[in-house]
MITIKE-940578 format. One record per residue (C-alpha): residue in three letters; x, y, z. Coordinates in steps of 0.1 Angstrom, whole numbers, plus 5000, padded with zeros to 4 digits. Layout:
// residues N
AlaXYZ;...
This chain:
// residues 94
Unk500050005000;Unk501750334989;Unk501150625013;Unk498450785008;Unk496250554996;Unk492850415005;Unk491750035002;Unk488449924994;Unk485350114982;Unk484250444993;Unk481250684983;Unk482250934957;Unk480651264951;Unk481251454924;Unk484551244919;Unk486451294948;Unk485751024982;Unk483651125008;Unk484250935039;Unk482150935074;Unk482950855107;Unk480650925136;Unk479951295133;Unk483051405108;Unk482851385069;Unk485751435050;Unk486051515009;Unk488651514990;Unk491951354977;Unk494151364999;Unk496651414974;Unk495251684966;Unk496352084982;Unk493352055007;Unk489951855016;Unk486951925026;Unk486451875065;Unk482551875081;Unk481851805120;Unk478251785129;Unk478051985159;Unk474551915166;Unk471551725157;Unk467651765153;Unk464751555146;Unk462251565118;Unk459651275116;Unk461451055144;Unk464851055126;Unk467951245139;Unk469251445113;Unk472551665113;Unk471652035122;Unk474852275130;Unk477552155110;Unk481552315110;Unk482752345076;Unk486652375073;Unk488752355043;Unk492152175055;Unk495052205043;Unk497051835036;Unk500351905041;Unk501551845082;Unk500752185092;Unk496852075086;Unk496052445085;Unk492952585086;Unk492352725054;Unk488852845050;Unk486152795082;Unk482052855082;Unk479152745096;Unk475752645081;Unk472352505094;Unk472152145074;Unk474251885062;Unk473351955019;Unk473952335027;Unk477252245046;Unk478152045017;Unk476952234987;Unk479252555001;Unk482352355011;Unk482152204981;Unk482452514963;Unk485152704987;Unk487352364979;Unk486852414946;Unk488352734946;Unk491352614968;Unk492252374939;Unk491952604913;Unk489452364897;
């Protein structure tokens, strides 16, 4: 296994992996400049299901600093998503 690399088979979105575990989603390559980081800070229910609420968005830097490149907050995991997303993409140049 060559650093850096991932075994097995992960979720994509829009290309890039997006991995969960617990309350933290990360996006991104992390070969790549910087990823996508999300922390659920908080929950809510709708119809009987817990669904993320308050969720940190940081864009992360990959190199061993891990700085702290870009940081927000949004109401809702799509919303978190849909504007990290975009700030990443900016990072990268893409």
């Amino acid at each position: 296994m060559t650093k850096g690399s991932i075994n097995g088979s992960y979720i994509t979105y829009q290309g890039k992996p997006l991995i969960r575990q617990d309350n933290a989603y990360v996006w991104g390559d992390m070969k790549d400049r910087a990823v996508l980081f999300l922390l659920v800070l908080n929950n809510k229910t709708v119809n009987g299901h817990e669904v993320p609420d308050n969720i940190l968005i940081q864009v992360l830097s990959t190199d061993e600093s891990h700085t702290c490149l870009k940081q927000g907050q949004k109401s809702g995991l799509f919303d978190a998503l849909d504007i990290g997303t975009v700030w990443l993409k900016k990072e990268l140049g893409e």
